[in-house]
Biopython code that builds the backbone (N, CA, C, O; Angstrom):
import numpy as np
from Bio.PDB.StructureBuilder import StructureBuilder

atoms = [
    (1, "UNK", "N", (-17.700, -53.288, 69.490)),
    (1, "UNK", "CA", (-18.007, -52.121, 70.281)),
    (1, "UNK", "C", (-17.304, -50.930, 69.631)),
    (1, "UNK", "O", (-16.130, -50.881, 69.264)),
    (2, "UNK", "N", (-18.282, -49.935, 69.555)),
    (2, "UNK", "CA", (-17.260, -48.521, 69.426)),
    (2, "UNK", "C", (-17.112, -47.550, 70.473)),
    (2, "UNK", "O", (-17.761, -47.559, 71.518)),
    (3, "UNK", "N", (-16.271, -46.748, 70.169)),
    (3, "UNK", "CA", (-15.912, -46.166, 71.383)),
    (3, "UNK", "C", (-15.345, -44.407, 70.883)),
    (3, "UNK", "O", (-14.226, -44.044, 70.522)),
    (4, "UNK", "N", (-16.231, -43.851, 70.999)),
    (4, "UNK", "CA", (-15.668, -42.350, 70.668)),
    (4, "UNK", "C", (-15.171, -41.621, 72.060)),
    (4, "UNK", "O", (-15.898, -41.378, 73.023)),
    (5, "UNK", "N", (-13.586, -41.292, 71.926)),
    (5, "UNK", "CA", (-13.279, -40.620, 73.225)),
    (5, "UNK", "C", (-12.413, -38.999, 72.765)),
    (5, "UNK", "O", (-12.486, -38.476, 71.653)),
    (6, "UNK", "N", (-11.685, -38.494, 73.876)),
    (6, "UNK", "CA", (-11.373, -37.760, 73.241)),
    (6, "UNK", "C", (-9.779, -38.123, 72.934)),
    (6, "UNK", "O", (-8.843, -37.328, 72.852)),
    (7, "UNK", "N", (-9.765, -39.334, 72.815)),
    (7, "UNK", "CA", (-8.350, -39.945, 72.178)),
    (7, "UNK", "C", (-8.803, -40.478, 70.971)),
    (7, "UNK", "O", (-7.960, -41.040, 70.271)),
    (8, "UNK", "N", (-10.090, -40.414, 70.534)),
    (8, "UNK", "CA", (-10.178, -41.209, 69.100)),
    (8, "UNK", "C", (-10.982, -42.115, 68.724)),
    (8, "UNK", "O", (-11.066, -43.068, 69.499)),
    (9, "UNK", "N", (-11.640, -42.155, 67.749)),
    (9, "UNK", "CA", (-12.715, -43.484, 67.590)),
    (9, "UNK", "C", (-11.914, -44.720, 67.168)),
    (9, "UNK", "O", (-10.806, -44.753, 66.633)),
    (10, "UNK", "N", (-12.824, -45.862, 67.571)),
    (10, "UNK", "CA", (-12.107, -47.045, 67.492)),
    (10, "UNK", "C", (-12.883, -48.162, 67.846)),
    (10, "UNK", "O", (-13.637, -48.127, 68.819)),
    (11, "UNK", "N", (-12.708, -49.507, 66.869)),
    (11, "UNK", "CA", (-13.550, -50.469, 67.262)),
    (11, "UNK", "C", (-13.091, -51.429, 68.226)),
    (11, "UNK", "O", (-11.999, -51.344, 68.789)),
    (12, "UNK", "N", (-13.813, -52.215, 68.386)),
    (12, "UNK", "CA", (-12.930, -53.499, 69.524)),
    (12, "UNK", "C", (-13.835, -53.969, 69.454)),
    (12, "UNK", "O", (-15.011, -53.705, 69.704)),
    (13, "UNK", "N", (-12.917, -55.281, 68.829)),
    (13, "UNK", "CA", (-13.952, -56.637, 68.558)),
    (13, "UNK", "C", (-12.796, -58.064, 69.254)),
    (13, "UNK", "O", (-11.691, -57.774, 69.713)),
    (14, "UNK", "N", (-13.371, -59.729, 69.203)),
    (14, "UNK", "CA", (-12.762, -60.130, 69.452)),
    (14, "UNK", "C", (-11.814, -60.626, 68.687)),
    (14, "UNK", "O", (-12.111, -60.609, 67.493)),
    (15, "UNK", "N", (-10.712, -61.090, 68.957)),
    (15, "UNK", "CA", (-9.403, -61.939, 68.539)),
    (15, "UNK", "C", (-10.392, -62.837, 67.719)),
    (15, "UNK", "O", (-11.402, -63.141, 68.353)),
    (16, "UNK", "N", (-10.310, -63.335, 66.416)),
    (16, "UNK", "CA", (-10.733, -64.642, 65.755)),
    (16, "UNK", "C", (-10.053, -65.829, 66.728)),
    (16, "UNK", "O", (-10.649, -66.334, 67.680)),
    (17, "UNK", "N", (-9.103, -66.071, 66.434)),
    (17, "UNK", "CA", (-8.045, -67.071, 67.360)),
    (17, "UNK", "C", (-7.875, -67.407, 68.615)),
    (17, "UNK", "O", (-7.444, -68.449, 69.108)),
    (18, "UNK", "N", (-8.262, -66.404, 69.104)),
    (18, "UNK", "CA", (-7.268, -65.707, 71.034)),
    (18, "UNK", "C", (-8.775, -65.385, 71.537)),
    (18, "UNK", "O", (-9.366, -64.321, 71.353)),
    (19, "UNK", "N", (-9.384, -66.781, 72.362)),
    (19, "UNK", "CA", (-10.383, -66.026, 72.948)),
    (19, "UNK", "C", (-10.085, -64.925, 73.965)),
    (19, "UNK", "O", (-10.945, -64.056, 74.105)),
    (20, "UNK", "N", (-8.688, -64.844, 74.871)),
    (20, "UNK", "CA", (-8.625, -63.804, 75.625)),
    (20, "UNK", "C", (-8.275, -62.832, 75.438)),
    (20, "UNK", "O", (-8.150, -62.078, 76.403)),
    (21, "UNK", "N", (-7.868, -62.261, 73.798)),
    (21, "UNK", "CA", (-7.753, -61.015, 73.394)),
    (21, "UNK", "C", (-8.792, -60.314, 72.579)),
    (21, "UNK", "O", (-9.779, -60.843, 72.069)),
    (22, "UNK", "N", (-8.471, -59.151, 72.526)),
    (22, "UNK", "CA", (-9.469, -58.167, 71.549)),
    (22, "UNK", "C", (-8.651, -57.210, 70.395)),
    (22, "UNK", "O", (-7.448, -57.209, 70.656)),
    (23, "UNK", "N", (-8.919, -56.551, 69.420)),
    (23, "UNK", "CA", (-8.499, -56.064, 68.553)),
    (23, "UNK", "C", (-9.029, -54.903, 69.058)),
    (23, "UNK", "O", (-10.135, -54.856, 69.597)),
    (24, "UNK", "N", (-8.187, -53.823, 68.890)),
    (24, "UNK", "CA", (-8.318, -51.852, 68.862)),
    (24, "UNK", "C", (-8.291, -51.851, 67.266)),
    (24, "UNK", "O", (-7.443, -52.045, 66.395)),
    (25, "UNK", "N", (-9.223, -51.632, 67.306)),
    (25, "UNK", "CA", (-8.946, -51.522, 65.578)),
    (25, "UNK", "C", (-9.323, -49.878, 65.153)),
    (25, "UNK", "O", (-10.118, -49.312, 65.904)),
    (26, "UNK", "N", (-8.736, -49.041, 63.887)),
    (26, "UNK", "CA", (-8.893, -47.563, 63.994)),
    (26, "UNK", "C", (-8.650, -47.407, 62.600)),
    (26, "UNK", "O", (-7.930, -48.141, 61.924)),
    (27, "UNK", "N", (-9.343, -46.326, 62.169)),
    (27, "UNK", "CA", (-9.357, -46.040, 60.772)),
    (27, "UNK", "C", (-8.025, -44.962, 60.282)),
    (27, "UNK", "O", (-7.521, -44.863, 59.163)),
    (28, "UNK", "N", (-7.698, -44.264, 61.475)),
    (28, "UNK", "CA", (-6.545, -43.649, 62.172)),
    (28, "UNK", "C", (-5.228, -44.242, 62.612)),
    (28, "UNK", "O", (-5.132, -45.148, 63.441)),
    (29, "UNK", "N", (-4.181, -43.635, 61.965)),
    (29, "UNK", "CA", (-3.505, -44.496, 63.030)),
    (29, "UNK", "C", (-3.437, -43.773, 64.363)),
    (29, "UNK", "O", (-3.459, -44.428, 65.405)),
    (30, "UNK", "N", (-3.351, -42.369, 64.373)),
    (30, "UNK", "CA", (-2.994, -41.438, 65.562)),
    (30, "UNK", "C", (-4.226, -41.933, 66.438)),
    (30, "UNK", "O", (-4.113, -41.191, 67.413)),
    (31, "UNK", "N", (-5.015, -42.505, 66.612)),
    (31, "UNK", "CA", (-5.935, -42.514, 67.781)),
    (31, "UNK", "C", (-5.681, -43.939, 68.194)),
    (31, "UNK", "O", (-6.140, -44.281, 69.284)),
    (32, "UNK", "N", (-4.881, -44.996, 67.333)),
    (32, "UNK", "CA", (-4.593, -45.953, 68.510)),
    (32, "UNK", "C", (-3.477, -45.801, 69.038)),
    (32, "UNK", "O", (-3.096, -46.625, 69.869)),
    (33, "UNK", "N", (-2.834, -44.918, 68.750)),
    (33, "UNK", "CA", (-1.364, -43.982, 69.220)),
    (33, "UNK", "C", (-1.591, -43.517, 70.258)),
    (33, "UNK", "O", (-0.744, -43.534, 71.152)),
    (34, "UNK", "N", (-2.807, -42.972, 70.415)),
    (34, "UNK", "CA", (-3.065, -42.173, 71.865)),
    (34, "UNK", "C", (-3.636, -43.179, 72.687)),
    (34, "UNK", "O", (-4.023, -42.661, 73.734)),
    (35, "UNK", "N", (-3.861, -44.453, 72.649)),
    (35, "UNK", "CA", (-4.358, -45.327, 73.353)),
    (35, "UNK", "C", (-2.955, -45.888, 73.591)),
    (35, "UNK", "O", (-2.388, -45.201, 74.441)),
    (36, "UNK", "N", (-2.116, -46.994, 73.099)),
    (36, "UNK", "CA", (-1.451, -47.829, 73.136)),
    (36, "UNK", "C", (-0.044, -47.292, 72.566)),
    (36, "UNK", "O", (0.327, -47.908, 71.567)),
    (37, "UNK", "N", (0.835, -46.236, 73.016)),
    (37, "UNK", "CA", (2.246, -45.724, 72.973)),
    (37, "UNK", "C", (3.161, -46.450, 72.964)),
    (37, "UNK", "O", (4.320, -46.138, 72.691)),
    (38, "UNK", "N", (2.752, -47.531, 73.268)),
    (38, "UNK", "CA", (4.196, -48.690, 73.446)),
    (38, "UNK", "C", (3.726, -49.679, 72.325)),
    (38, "UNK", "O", (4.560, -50.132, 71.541)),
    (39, "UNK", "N", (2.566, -49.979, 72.247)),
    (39, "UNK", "CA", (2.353, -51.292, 71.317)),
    (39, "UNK", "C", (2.433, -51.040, 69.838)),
    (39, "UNK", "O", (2.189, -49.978, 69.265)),
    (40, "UNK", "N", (2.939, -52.555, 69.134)),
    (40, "UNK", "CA", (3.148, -52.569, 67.921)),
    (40, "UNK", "C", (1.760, -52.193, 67.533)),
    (40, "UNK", "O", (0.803, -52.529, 68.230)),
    (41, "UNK", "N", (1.574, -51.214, 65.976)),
    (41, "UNK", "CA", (0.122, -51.136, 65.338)),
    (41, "UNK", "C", (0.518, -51.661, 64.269)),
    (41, "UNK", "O", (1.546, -51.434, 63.630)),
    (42, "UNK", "N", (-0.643, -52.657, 63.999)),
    (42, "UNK", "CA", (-0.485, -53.816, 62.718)),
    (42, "UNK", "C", (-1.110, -52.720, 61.531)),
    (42, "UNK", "O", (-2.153, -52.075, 61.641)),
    (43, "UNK", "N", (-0.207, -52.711, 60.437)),
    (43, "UNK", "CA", (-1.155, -52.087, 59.532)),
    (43, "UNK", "C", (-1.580, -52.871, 58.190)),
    (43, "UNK", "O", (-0.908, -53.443, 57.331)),
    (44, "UNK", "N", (-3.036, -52.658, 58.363)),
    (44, "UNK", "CA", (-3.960, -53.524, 57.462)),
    (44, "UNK", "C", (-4.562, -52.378, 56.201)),
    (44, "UNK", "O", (-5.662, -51.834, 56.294)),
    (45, "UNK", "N", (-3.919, -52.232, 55.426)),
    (45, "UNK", "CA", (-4.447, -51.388, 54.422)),
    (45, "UNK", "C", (-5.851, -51.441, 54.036)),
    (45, "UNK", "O", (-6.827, -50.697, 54.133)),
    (46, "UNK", "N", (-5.539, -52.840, 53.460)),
    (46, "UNK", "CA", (-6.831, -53.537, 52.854)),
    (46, "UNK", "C", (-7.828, -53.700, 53.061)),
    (46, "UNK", "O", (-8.751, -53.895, 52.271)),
    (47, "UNK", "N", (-7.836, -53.620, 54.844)),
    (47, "UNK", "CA", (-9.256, -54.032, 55.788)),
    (47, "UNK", "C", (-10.033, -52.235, 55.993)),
    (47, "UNK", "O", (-9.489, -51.150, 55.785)),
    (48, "UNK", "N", (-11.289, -52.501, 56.412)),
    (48, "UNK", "CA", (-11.625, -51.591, 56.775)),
    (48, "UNK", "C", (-11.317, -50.605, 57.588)),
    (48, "UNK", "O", (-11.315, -49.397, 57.351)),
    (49, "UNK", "N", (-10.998, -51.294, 58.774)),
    (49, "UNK", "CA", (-9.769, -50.283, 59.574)),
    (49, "UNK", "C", (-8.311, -51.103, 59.296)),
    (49, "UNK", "O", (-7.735, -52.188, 59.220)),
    (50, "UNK", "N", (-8.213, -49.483, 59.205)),
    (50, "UNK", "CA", (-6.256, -49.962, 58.797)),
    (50, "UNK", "C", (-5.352, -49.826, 59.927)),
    (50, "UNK", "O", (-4.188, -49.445, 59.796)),
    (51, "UNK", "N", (-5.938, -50.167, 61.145)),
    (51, "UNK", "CA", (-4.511, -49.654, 61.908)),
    (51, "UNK", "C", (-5.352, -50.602, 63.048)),
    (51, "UNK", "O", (-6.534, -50.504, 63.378)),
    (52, "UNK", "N", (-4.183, -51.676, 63.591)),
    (52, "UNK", "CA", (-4.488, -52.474, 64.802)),
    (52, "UNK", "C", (-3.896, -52.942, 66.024)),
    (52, "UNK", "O", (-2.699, -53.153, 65.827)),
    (53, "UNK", "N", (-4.158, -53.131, 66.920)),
    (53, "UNK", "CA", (-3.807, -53.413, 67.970)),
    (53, "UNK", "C", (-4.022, -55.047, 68.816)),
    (53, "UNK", "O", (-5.094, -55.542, 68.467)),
    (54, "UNK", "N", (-3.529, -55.613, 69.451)),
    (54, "UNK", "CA", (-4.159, -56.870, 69.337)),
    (54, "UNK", "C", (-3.921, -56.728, 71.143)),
    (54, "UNK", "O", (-2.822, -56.235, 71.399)),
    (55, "UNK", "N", (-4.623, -57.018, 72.183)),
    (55, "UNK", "CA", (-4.474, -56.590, 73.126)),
    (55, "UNK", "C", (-5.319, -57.803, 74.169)),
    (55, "UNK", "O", (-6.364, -58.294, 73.743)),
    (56, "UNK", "N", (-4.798, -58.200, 75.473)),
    (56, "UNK", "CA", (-5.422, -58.799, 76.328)),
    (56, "UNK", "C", (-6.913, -58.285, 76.794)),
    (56, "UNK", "O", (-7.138, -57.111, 77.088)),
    (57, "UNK", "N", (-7.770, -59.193, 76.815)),
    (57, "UNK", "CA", (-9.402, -58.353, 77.331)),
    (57, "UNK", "C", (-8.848, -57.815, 78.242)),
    (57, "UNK", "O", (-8.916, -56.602, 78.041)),
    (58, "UNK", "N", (-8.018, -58.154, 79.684)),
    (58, "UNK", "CA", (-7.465, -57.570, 80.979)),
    (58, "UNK", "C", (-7.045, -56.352, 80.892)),
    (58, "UNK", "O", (-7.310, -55.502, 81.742)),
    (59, "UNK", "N", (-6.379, -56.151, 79.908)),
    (59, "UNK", "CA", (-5.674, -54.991, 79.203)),
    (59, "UNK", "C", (-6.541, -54.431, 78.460)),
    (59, "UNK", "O", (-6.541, -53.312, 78.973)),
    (60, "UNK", "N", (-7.663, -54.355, 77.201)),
    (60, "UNK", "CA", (-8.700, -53.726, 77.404)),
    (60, "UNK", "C", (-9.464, -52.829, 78.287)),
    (60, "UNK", "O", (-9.537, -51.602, 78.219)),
    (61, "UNK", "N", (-10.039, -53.652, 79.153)),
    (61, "UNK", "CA", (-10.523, -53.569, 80.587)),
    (61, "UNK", "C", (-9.788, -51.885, 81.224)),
    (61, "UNK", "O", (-10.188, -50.726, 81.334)),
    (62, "UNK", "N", (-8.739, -52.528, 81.463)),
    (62, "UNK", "CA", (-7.750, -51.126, 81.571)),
    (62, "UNK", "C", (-7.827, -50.354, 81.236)),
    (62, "UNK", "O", (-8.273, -49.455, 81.949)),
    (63, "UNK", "N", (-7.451, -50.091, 79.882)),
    (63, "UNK", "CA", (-7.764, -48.537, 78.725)),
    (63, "UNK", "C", (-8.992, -47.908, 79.000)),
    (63, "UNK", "O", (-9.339, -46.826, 79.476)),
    (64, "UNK", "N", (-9.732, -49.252, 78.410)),
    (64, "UNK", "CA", (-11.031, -48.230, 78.944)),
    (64, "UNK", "C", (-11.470, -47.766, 80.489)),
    (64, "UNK", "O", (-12.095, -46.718, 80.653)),
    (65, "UNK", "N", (-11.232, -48.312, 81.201)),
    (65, "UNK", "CA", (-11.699, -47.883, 82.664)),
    (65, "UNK", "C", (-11.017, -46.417, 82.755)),
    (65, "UNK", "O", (-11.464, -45.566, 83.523)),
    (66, "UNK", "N", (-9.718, -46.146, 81.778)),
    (66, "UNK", "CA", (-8.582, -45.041, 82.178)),
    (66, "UNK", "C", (-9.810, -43.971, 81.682)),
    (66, "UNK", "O", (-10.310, -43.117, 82.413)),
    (67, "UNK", "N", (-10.178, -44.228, 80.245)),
    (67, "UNK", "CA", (-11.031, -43.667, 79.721)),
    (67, "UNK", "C", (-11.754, -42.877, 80.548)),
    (67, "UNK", "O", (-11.491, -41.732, 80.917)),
    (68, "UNK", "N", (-12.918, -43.735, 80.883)),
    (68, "UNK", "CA", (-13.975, -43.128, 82.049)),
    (68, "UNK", "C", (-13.826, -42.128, 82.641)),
    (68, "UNK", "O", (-14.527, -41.118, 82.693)),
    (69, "UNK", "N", (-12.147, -42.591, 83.487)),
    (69, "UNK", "CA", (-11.555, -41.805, 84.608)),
    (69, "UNK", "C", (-11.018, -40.469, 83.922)),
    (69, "UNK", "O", (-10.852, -39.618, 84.796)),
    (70, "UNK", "N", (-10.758, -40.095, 82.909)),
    (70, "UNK", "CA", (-10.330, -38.919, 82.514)),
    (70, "UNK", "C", (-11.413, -38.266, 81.699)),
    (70, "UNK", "O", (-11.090, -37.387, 80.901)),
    (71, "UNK", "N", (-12.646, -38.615, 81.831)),
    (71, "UNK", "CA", (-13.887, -37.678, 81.109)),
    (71, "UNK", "C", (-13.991, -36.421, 82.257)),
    (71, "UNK", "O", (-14.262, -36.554, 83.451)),
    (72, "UNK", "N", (-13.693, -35.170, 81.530)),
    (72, "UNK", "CA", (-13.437, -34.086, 82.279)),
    (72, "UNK", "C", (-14.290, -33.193, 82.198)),
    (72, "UNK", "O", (-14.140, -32.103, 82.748)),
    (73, "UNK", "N", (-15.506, -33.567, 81.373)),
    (73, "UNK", "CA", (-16.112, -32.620, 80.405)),
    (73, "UNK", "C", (-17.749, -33.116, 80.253)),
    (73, "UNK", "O", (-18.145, -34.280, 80.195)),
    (74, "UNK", "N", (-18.676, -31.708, 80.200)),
    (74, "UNK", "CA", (-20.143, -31.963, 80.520)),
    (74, "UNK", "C", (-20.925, -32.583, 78.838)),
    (74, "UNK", "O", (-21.810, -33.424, 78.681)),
    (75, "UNK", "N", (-20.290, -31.901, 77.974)),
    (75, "UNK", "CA", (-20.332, -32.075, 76.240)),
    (75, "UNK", "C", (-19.713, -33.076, 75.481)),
    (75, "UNK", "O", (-18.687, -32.707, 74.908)),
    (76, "UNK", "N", (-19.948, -33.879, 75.369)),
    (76, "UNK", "CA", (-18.785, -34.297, 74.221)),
    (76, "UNK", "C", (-18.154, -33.775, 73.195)),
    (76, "UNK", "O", (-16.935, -33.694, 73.043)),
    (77, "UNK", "N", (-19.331, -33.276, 72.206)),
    (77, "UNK", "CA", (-18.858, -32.897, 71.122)),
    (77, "UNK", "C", (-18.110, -31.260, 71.264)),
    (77, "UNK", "O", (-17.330, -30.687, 70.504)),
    (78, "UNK", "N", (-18.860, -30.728, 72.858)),
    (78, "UNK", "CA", (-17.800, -29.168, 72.910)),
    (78, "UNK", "C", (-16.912, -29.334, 73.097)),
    (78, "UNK", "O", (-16.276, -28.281, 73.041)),
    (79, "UNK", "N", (-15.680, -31.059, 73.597)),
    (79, "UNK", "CA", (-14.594, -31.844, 74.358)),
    (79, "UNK", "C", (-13.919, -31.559, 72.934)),
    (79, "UNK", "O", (-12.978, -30.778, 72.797)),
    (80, "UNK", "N", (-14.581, -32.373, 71.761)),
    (80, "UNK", "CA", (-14.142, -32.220, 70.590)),
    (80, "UNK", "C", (-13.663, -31.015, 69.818)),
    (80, "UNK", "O", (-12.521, -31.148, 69.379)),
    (81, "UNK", "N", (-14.137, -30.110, 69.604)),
    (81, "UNK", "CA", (-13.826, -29.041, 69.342)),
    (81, "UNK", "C", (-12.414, -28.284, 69.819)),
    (81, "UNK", "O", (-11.466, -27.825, 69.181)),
    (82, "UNK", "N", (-12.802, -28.393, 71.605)),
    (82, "UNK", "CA", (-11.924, -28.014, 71.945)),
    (82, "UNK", "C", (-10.596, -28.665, 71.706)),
    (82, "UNK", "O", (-9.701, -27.836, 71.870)),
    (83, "UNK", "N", (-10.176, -29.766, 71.400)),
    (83, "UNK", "CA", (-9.178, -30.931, 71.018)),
    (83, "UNK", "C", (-8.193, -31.219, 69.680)),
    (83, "UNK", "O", (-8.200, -32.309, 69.109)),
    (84, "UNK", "N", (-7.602, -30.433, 69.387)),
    (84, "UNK", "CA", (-6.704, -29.961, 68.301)),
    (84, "UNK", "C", (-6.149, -31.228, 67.480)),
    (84, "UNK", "O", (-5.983, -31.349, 66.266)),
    (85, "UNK", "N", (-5.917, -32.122, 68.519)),
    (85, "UNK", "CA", (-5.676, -33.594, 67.900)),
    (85, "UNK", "C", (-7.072, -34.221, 67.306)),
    (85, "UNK", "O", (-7.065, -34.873, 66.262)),
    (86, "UNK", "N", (-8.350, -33.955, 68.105)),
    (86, "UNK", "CA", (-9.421, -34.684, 67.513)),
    (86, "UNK", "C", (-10.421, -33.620, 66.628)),
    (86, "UNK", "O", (-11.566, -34.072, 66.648)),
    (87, "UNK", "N", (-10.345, -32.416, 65.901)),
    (87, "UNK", "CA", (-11.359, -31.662, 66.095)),
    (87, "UNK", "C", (-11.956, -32.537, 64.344)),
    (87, "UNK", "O", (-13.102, -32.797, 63.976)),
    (88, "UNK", "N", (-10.550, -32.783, 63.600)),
    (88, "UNK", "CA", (-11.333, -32.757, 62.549)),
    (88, "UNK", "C", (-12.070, -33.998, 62.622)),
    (88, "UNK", "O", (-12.043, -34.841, 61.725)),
    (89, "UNK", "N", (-12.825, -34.124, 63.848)),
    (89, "UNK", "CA", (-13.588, -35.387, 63.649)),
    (89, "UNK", "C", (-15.415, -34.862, 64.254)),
    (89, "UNK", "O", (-16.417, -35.576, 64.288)),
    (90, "UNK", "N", (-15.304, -33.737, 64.560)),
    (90, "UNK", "CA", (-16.157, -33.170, 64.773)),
    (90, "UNK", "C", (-17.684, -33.594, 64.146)),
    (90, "UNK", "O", (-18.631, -34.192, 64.658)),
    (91, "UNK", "N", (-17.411, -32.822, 62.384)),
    (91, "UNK", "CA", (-18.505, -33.061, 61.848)),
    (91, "UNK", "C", (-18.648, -34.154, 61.445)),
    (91, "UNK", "O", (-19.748, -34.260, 60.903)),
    (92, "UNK", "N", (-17.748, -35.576, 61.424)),
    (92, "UNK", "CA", (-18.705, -36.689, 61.493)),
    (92, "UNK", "C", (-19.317, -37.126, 62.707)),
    (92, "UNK", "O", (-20.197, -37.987, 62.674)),
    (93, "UNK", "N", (-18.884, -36.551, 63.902)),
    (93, "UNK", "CA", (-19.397, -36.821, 65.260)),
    (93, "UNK", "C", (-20.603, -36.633, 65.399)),
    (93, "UNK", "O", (-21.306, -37.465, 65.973)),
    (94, "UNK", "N", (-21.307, -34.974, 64.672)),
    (94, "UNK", "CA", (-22.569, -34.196, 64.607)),
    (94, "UNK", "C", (-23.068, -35.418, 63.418)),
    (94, "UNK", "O", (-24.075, -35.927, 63.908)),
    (95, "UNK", "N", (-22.853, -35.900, 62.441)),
    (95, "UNK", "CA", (-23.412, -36.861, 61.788)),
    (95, "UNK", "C", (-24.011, -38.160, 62.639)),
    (95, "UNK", "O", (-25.177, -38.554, 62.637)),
    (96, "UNK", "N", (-22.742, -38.778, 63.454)),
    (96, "UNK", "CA", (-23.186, -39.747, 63.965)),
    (96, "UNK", "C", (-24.686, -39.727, 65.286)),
    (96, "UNK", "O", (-25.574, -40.530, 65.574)),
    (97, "UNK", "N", (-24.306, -38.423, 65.746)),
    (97, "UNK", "CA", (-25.348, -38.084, 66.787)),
    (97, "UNK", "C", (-26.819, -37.825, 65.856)),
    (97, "UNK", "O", (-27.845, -38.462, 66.093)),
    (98, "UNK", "N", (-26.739, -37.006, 65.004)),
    (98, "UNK", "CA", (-27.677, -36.737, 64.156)),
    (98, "UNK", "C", (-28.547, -38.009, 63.962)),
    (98, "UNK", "O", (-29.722, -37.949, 64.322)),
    (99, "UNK", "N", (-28.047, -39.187, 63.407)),
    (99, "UNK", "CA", (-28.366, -40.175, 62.917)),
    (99, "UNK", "C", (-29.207, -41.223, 63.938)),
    (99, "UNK", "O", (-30.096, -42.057, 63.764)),
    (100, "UNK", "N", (-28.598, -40.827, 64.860)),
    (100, "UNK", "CA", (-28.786, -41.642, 66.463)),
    (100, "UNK", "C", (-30.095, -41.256, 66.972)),
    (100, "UNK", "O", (-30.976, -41.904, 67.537)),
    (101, "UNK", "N", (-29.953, -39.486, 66.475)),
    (101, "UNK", "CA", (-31.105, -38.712, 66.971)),
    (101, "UNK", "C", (-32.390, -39.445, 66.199)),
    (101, "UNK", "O", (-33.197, -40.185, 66.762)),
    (102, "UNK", "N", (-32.404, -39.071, 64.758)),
    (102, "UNK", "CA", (-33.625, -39.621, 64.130)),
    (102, "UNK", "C", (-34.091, -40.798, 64.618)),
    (102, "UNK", "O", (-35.249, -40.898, 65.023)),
    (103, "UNK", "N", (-33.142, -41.910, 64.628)),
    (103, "UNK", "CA", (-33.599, -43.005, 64.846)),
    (103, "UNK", "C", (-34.245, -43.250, 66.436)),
    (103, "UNK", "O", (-35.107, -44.053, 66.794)),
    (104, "UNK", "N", (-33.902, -42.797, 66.792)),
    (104, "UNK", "CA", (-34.840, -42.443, 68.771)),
    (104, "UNK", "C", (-35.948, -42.207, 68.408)),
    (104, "UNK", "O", (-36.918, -42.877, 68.763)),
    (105, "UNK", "N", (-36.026, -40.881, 67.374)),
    (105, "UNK", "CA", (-37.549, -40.355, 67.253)),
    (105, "UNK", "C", (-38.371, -41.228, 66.690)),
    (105, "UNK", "O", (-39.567, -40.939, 66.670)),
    (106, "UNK", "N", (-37.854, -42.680, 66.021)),
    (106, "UNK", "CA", (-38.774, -43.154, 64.790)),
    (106, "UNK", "C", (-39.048, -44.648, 65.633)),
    (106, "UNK", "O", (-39.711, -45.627, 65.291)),
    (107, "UNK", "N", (-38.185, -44.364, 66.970)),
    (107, "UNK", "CA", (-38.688, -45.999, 67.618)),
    (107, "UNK", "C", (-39.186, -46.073, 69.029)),
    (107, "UNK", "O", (-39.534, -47.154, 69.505)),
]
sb = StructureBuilder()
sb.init_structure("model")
sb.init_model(0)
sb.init_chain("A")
sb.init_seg("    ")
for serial, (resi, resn, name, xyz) in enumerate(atoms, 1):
    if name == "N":
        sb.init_residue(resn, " ", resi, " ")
    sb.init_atom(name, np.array(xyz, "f"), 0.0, 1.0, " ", f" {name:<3s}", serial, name[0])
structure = sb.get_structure()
């Protein structure tokens, strides 16, 4: 799953091992920083995302529900802008929507 907020993009997939956990995984480290302030971030150079989190689904569950609860905003991408911590993520944001867009029109 991905998840663009205005704390940061980030994947979450499952634990290989741990069926009851999930990985925050981030290409960033500062955006699993703004998720998880207390937890260790594993850093994986090598992997595609380099910065991880290893976290209970329960605890998942959590973050994101917080998520939801703090969408304050009618725009996303005007959320972005406005967001000094996230802006330079802007124009891949307008990429990703872009991309999303075509493909609507072509199916």
């Amino acid at each position: 799953m991905w998840i663009a907020s205005k704390n940061g993009f980030v994947s979450i997939v499952q634990h290989r091992d741990k069926p009851d956990q999930v990985l925050f995984r981030a290409r960033v480290r500062k955006d699993l920083e703004s998720l998880f302030p207390k937890e260790s971030i594993i850093e994986t150079p090598e992997a595609d995302y380099g910065f991880r989190v290893h976290v209970s689904k329960q605890e998942a569950v959590s973050v994101i529900s917080q998520q939801v609860w703090e969408i304050d905003y009618p725009n996303f991408k005007n959320a972005i802008a406005q967001n000094p911590e996230q802006r330079d993520k802007l124009s891949a944001y307008h990429d990703i929507w872009g991309v999303m867009w075509d493909y609507a029109k072509n199916h």
